[in-house]
ModelCIF file with pLDDT and N, C-alpha, C, O atoms, coordinates in Angstrom:
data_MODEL
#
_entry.id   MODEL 
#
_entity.id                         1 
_entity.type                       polymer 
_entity.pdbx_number_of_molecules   1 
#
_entity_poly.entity_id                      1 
_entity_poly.type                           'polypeptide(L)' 
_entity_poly.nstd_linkage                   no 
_entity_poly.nstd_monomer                   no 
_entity_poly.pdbx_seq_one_letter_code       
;(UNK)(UNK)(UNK)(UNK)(UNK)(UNK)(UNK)(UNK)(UNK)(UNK)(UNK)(UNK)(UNK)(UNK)(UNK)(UNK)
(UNK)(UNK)(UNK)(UNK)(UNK)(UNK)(UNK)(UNK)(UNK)(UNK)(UNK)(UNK)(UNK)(UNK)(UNK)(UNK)
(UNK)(UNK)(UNK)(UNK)(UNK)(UNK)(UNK)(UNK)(UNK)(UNK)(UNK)(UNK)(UNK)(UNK)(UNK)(UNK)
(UNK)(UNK)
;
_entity_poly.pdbx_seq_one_letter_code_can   XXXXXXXXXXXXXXXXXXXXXXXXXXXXXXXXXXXXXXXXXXXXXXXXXX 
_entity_poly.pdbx_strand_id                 A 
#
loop_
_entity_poly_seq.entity_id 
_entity_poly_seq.num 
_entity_poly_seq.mon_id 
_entity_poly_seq.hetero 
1 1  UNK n 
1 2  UNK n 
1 3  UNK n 
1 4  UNK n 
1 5  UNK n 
1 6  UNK n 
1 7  UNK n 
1 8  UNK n 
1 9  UNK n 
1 10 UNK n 
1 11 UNK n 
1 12 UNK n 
1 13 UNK n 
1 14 UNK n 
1 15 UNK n 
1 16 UNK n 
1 17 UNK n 
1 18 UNK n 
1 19 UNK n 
1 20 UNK n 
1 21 UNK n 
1 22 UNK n 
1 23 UNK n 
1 24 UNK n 
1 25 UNK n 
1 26 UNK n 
1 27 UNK n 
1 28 UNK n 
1 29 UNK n 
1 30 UNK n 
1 31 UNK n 
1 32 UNK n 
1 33 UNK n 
1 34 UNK n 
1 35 UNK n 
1 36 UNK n 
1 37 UNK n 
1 38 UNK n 
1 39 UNK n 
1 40 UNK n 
1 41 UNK n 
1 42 UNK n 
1 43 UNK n 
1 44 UNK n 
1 45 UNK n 
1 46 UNK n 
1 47 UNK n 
1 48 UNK n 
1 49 UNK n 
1 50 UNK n 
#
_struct_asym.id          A 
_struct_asym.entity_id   1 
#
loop_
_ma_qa_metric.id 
_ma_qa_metric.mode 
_ma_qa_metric.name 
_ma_qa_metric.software_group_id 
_ma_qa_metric.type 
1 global pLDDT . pLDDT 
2 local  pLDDT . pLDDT 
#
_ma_qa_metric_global.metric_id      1 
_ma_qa_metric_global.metric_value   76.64 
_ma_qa_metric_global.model_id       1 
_ma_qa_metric_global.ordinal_id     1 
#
loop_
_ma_qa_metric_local.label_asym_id 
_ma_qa_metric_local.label_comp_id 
_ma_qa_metric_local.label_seq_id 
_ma_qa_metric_local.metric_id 
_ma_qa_metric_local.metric_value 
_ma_qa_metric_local.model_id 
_ma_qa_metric_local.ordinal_id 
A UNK 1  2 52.00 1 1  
A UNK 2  2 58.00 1 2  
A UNK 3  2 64.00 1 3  
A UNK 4  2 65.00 1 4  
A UNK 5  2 63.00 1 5  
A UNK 6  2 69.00 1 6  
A UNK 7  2 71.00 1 7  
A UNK 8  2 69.00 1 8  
A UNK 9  2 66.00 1 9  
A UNK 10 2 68.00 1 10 
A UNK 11 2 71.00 1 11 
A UNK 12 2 72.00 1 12 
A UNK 13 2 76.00 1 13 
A UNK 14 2 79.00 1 14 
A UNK 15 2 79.00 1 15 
A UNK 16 2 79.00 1 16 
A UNK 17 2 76.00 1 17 
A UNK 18 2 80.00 1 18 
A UNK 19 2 80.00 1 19 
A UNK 20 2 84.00 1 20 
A UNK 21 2 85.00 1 21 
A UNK 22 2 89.00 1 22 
A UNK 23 2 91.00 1 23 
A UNK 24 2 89.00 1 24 
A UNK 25 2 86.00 1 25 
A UNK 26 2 87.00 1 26 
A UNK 27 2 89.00 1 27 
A UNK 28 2 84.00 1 28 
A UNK 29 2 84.00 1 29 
A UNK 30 2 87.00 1 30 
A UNK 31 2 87.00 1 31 
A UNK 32 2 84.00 1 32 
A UNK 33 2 82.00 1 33 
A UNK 34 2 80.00 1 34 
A UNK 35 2 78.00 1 35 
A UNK 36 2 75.00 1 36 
A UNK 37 2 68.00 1 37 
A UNK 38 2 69.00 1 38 
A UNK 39 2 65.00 1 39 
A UNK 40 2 67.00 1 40 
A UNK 41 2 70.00 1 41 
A UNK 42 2 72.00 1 42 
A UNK 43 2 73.00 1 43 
A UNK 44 2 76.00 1 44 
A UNK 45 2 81.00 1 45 
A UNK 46 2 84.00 1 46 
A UNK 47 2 86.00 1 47 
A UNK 48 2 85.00 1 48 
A UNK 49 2 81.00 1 49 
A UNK 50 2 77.00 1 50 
#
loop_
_atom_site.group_PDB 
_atom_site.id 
_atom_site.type_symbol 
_atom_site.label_atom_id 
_atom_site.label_alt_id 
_atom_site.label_comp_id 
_atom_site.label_asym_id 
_atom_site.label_entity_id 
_atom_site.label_seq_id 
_atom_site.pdbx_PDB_ins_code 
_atom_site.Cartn_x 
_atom_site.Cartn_y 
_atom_site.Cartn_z 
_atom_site.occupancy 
_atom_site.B_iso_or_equiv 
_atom_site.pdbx_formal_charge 
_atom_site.auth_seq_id 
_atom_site.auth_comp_id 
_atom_site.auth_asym_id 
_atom_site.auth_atom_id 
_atom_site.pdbx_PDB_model_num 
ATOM 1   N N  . UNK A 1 1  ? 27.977 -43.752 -42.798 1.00 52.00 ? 1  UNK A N  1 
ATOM 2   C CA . UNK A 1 1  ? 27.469 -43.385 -41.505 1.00 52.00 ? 1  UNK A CA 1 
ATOM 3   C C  . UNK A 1 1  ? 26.091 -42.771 -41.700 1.00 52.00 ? 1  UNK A C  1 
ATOM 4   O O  . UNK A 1 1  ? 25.724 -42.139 -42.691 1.00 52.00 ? 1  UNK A O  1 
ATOM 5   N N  . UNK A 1 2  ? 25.542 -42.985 -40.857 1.00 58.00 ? 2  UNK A N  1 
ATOM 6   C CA . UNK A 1 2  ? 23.941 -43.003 -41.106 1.00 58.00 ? 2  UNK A CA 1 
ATOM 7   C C  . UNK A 1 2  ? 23.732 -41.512 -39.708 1.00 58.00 ? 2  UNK A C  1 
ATOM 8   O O  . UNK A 1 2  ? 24.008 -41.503 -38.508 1.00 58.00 ? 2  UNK A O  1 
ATOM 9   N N  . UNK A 1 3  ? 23.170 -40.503 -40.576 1.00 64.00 ? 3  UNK A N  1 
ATOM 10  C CA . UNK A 1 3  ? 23.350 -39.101 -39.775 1.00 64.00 ? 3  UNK A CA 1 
ATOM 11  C C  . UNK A 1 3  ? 21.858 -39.118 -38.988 1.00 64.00 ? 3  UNK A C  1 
ATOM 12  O O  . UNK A 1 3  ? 20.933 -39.352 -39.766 1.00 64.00 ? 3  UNK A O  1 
ATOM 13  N N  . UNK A 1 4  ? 21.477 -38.920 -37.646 1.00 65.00 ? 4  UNK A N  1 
ATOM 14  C CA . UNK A 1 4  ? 20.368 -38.732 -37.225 1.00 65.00 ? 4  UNK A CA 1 
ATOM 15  C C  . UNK A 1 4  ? 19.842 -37.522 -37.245 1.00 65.00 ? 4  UNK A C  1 
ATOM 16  O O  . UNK A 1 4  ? 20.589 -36.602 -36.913 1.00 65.00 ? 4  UNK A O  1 
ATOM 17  N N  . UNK A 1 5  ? 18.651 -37.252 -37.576 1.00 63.00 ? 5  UNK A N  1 
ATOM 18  C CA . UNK A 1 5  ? 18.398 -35.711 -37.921 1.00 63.00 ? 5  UNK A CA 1 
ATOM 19  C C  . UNK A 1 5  ? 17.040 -35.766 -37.053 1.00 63.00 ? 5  UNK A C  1 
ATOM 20  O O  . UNK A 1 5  ? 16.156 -36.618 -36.973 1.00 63.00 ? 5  UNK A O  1 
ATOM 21  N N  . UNK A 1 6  ? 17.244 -34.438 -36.397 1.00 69.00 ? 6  UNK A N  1 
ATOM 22  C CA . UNK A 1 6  ? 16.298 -33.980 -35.278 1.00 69.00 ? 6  UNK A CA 1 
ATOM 23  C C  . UNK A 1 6  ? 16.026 -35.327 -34.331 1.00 69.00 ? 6  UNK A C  1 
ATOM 24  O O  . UNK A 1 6  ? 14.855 -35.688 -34.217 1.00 69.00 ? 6  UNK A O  1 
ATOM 25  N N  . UNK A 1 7  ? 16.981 -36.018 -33.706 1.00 71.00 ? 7  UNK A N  1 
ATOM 26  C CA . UNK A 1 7  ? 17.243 -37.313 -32.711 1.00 71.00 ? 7  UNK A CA 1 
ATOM 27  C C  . UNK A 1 7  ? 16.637 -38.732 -33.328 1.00 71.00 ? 7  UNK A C  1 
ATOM 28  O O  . UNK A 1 7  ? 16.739 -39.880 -32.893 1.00 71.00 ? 7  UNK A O  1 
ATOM 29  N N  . UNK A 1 8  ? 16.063 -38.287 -34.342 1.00 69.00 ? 8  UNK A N  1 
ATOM 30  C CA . UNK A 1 8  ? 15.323 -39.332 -35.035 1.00 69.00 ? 8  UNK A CA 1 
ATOM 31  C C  . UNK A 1 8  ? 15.768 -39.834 -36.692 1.00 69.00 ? 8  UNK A C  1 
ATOM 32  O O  . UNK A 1 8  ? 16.185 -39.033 -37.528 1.00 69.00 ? 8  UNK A O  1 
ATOM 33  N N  . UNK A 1 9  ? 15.563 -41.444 -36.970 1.00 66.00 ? 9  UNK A N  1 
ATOM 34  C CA . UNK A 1 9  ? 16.095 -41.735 -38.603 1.00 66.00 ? 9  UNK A CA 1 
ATOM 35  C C  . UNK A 1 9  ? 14.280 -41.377 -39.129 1.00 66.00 ? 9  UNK A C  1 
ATOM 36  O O  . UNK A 1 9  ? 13.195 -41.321 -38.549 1.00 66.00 ? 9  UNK A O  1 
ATOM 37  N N  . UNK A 1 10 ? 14.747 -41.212 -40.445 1.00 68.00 ? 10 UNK A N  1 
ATOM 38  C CA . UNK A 1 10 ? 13.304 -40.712 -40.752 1.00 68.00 ? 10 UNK A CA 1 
ATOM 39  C C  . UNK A 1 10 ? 13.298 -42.172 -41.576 1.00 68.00 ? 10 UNK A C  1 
ATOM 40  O O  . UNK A 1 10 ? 14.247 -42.886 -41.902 1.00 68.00 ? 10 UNK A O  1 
ATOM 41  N N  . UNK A 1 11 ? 11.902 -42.330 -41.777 1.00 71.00 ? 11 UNK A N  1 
ATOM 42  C CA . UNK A 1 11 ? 11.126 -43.593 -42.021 1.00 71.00 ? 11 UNK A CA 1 
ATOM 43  C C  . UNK A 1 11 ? 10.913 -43.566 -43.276 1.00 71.00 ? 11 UNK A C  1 
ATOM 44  O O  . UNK A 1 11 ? 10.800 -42.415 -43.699 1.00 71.00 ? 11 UNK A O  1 
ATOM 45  N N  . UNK A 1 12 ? 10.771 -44.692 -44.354 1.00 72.00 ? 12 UNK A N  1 
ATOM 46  C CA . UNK A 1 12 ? 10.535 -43.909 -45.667 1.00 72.00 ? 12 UNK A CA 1 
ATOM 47  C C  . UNK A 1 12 ? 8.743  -44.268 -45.790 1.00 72.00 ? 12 UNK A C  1 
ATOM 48  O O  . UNK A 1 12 ? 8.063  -45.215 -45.393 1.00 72.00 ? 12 UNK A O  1 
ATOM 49  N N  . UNK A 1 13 ? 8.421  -42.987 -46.549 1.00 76.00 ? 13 UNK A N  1 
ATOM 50  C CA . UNK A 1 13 ? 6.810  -43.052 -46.358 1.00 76.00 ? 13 UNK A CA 1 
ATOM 51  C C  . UNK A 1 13 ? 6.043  -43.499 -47.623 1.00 76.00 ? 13 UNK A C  1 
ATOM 52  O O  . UNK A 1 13 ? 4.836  -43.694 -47.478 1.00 76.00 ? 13 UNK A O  1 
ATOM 53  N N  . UNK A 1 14 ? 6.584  -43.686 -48.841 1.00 79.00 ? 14 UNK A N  1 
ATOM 54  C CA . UNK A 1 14 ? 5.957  -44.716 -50.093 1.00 79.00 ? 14 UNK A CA 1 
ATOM 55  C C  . UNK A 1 14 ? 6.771  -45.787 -50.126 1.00 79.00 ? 14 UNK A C  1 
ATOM 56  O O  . UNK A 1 14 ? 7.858  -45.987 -49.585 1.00 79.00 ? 14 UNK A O  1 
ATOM 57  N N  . UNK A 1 15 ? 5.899  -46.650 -51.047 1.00 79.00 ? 15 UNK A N  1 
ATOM 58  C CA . UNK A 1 15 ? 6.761  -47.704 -51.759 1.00 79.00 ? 15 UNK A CA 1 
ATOM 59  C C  . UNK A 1 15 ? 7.763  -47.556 -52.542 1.00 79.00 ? 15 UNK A C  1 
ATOM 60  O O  . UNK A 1 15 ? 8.576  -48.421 -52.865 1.00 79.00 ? 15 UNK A O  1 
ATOM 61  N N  . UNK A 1 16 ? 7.704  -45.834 -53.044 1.00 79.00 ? 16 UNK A N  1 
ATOM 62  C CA . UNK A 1 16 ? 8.336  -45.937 -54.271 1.00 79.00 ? 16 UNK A CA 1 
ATOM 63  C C  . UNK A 1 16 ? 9.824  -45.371 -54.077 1.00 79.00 ? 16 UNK A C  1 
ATOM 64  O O  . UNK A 1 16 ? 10.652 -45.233 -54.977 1.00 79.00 ? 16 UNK A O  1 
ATOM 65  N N  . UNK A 1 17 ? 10.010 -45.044 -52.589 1.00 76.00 ? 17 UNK A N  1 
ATOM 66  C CA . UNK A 1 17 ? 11.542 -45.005 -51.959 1.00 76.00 ? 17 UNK A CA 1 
ATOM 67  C C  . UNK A 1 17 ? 12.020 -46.225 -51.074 1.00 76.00 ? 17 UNK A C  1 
ATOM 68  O O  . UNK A 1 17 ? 12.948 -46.159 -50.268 1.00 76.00 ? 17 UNK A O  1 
ATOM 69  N N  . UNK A 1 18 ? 11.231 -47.390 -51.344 1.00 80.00 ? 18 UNK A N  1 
ATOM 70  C CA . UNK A 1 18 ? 11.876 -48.714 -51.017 1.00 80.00 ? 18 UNK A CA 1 
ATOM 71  C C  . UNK A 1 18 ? 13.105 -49.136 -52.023 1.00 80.00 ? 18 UNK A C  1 
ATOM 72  O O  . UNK A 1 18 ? 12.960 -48.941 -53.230 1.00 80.00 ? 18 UNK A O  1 
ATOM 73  N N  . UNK A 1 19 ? 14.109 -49.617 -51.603 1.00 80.00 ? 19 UNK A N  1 
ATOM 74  C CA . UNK A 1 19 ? 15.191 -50.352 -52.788 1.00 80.00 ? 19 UNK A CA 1 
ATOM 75  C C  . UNK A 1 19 ? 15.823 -51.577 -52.128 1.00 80.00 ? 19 UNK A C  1 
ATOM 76  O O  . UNK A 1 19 ? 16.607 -51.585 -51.179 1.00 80.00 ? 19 UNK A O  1 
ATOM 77  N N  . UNK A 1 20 ? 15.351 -52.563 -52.785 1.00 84.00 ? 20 UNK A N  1 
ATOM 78  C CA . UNK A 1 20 ? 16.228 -53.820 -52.765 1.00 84.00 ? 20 UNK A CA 1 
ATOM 79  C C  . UNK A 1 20 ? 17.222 -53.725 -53.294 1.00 84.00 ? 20 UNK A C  1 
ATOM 80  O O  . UNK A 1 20 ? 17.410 -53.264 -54.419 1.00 84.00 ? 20 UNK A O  1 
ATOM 81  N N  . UNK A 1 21 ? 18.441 -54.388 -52.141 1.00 85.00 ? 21 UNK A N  1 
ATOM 82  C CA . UNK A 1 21 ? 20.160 -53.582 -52.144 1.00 85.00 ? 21 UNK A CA 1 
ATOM 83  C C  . UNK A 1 21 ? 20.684 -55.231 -52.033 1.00 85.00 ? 21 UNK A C  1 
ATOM 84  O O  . UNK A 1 21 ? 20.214 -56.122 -51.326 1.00 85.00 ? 21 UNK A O  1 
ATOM 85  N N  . UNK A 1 22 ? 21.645 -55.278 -52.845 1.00 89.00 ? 22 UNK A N  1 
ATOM 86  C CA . UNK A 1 22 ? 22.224 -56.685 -52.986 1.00 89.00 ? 22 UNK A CA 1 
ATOM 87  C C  . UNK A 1 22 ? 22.740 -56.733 -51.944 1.00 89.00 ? 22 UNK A C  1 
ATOM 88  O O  . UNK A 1 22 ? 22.588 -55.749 -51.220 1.00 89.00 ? 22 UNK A O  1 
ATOM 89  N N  . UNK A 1 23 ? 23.583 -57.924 -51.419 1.00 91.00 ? 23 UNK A N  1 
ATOM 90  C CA . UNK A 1 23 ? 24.572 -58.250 -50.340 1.00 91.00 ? 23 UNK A CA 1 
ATOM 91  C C  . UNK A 1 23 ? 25.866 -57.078 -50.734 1.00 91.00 ? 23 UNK A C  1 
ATOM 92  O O  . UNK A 1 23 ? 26.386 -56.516 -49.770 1.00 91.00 ? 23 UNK A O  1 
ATOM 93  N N  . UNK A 1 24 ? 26.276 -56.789 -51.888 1.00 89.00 ? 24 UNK A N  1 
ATOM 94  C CA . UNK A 1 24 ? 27.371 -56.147 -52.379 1.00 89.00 ? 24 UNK A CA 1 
ATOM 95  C C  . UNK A 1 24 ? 27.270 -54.739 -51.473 1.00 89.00 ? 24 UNK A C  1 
ATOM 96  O O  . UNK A 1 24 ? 28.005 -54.451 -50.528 1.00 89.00 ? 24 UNK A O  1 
ATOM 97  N N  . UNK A 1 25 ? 26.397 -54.105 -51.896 1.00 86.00 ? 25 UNK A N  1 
ATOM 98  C CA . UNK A 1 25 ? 25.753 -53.032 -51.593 1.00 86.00 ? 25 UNK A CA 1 
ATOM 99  C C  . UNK A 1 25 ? 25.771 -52.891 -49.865 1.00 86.00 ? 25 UNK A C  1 
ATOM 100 O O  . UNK A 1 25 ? 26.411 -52.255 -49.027 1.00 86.00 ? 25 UNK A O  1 
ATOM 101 N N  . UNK A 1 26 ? 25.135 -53.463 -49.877 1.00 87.00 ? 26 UNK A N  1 
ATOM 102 C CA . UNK A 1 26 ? 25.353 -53.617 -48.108 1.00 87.00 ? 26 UNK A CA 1 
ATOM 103 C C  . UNK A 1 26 ? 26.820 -53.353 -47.264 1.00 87.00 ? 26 UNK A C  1 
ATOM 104 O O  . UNK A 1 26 ? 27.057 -52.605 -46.316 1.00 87.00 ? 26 UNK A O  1 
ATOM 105 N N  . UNK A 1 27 ? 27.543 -54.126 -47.888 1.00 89.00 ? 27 UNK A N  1 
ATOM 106 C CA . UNK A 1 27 ? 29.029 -54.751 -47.696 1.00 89.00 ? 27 UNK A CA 1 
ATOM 107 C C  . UNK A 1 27 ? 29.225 -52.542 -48.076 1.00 89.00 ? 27 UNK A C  1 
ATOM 108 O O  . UNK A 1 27 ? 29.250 -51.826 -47.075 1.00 89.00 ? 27 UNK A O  1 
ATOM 109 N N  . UNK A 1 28 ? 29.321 -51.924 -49.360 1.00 84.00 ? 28 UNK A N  1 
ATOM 110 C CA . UNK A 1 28 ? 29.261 -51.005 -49.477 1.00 84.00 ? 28 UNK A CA 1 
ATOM 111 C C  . UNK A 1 28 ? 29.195 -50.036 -48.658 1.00 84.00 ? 28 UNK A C  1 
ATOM 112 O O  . UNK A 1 28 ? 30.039 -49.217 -48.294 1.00 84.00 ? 28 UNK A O  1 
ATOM 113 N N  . UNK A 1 29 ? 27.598 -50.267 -48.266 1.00 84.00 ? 29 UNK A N  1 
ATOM 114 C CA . UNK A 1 29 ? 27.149 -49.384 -46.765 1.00 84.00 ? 29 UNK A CA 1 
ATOM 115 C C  . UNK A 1 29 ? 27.777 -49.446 -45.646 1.00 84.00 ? 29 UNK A C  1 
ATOM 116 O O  . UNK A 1 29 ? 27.958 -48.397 -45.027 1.00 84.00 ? 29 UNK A O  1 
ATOM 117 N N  . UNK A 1 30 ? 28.199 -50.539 -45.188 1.00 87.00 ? 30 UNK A N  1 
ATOM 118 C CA . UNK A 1 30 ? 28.441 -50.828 -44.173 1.00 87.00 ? 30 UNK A CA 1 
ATOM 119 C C  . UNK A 1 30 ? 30.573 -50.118 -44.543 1.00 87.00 ? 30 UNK A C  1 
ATOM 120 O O  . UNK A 1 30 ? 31.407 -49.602 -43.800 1.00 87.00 ? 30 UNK A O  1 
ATOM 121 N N  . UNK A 1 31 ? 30.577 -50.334 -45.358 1.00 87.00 ? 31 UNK A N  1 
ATOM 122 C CA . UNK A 1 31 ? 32.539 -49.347 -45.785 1.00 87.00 ? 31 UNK A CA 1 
ATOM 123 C C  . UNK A 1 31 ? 32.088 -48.007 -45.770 1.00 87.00 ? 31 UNK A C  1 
ATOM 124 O O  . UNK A 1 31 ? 32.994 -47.241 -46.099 1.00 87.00 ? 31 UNK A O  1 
ATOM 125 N N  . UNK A 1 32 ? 30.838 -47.345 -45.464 1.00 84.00 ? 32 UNK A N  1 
ATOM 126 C CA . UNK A 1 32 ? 30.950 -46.257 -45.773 1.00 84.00 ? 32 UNK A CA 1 
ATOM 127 C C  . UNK A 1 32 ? 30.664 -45.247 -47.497 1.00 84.00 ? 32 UNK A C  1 
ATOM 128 O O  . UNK A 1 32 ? 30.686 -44.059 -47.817 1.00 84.00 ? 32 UNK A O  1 
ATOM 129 N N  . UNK A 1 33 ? 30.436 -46.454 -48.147 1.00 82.00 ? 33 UNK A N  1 
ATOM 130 C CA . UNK A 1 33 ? 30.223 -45.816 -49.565 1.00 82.00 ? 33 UNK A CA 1 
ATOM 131 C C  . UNK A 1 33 ? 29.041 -45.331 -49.863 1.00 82.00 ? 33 UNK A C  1 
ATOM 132 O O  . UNK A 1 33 ? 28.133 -45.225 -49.038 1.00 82.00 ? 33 UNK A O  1 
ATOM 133 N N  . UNK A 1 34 ? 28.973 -45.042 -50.910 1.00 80.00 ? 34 UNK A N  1 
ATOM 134 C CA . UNK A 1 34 ? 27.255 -44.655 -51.437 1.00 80.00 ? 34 UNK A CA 1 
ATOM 135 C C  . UNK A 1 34 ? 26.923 -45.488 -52.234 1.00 80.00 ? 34 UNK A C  1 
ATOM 136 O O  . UNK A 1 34 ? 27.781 -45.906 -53.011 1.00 80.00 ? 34 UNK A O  1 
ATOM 137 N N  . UNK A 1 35 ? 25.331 -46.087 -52.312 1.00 78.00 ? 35 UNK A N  1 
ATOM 138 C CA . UNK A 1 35 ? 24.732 -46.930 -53.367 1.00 78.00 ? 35 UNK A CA 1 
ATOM 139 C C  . UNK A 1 35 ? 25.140 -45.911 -54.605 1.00 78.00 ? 35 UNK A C  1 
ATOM 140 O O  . UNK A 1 35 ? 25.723 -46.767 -55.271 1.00 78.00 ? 35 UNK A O  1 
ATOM 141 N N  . UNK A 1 36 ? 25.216 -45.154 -55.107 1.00 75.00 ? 36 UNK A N  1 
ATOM 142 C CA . UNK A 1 36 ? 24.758 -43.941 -56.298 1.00 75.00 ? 36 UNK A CA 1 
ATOM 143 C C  . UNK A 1 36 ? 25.890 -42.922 -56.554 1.00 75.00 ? 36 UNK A C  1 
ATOM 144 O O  . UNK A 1 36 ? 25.800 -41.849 -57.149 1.00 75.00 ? 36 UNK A O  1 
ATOM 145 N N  . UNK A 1 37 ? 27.193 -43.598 -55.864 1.00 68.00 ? 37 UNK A N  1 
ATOM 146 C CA . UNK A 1 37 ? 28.068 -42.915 -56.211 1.00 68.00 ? 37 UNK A CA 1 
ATOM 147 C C  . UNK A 1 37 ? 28.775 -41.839 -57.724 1.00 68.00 ? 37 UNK A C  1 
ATOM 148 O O  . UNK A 1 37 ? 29.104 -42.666 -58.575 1.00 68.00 ? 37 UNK A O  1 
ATOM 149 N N  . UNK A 1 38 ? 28.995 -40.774 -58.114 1.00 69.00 ? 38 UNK A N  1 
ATOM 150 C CA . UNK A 1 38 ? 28.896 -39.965 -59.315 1.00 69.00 ? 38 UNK A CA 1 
ATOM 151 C C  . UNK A 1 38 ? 30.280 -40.191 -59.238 1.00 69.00 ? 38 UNK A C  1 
ATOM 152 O O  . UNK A 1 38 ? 31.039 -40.275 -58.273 1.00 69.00 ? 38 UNK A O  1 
ATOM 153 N N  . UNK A 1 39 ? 30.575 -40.325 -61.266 1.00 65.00 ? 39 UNK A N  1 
ATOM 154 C CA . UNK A 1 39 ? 31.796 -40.800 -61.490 1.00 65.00 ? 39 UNK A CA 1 
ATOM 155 C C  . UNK A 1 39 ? 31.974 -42.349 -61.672 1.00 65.00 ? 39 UNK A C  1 
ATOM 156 O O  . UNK A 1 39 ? 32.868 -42.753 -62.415 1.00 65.00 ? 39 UNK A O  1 
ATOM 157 N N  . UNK A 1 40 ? 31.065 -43.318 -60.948 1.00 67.00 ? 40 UNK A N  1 
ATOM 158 C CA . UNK A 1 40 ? 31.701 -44.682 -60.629 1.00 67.00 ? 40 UNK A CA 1 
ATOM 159 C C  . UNK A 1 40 ? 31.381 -45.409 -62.167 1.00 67.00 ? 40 UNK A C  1 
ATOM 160 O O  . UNK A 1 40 ? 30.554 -45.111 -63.029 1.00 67.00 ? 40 UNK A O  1 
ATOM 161 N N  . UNK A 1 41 ? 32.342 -46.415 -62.111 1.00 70.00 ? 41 UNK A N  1 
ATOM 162 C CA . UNK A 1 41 ? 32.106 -47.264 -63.143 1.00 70.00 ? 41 UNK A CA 1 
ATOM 163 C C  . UNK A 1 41 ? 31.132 -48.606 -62.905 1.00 70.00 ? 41 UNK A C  1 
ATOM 164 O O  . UNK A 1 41 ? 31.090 -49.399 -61.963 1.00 70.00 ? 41 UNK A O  1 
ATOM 165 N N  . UNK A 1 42 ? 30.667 -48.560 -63.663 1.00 72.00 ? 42 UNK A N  1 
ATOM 166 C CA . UNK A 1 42 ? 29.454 -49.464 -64.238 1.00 72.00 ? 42 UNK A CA 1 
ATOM 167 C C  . UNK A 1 42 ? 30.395 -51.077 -64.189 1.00 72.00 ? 42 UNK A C  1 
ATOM 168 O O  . UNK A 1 42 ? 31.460 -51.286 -64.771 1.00 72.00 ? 42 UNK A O  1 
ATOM 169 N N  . UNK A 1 43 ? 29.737 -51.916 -63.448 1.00 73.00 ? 43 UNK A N  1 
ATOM 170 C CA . UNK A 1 43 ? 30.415 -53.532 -63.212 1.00 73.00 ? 43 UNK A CA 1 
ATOM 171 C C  . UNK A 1 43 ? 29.835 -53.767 -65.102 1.00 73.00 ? 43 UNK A C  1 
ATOM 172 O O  . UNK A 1 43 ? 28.842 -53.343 -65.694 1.00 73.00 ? 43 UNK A O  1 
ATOM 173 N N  . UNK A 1 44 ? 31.126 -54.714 -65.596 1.00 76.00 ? 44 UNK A N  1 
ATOM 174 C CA . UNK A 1 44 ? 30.658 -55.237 -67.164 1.00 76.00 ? 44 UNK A CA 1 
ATOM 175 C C  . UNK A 1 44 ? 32.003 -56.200 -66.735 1.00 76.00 ? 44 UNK A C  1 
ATOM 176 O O  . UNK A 1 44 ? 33.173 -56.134 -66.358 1.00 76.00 ? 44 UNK A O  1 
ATOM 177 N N  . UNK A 1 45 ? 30.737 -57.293 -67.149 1.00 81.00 ? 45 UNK A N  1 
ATOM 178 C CA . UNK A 1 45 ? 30.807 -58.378 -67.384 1.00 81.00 ? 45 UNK A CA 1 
ATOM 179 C C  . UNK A 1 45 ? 31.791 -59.386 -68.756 1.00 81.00 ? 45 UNK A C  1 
ATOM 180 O O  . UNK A 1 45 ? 30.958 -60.094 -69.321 1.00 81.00 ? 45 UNK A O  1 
ATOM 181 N N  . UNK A 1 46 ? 32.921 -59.565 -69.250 1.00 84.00 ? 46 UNK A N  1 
ATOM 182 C CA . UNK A 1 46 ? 32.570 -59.452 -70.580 1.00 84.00 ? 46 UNK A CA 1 
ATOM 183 C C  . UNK A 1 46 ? 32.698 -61.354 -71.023 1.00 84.00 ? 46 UNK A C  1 
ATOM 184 O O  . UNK A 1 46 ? 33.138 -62.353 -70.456 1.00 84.00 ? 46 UNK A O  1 
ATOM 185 N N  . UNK A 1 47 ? 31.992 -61.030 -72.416 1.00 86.00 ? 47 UNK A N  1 
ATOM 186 C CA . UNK A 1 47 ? 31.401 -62.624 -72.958 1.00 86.00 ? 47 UNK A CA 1 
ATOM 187 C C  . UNK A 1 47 ? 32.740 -62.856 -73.446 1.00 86.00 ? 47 UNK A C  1 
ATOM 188 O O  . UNK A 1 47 ? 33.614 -61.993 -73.521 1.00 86.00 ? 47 UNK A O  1 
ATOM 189 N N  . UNK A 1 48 ? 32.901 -64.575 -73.911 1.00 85.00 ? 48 UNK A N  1 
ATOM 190 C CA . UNK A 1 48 ? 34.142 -64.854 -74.497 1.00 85.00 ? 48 UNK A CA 1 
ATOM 191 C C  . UNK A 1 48 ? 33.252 -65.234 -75.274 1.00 85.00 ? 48 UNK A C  1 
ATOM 192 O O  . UNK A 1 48 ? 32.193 -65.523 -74.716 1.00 85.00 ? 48 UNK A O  1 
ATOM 193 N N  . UNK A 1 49 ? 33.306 -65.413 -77.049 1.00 81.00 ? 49 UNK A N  1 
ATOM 194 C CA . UNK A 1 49 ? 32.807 -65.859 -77.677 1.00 81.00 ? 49 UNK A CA 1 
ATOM 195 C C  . UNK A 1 49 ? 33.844 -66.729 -78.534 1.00 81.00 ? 49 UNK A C  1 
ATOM 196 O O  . UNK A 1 49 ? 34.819 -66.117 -78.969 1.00 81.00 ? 49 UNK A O  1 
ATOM 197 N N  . UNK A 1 50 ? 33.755 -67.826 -78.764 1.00 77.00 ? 50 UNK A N  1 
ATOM 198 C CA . UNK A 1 50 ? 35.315 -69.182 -79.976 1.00 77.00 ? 50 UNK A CA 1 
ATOM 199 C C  . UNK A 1 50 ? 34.308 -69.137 -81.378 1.00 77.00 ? 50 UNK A C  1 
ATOM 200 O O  . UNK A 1 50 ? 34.651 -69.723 -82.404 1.00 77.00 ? 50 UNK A O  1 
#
């Protein structure tokens, strides 16, 4: 849930608080989670190697 503070969303004002958010992430946001959740486990992938 996205909290409005003083009636207004605040805007982000550099580039360097822009983040490209996968579809996953979104799906995330939209459940209510956090991108940056503390504690969470790390997605791993693992290789099969013959």
């Amino acid at each position: 849930m996205k909290r409005i503070d003083r009636n207004a969303f605040r805007w982000l004002n550099t580039p360097d608080e822009l983040r490209q958010v996968t579809l996953k992430e979104i799906h995330w946001l939209c459940d209510g989670l956090s991108l940056n959740p503390r504690g969470a486990f790390e997605e791993h992938h693992p290789k099969i190697i013959l």
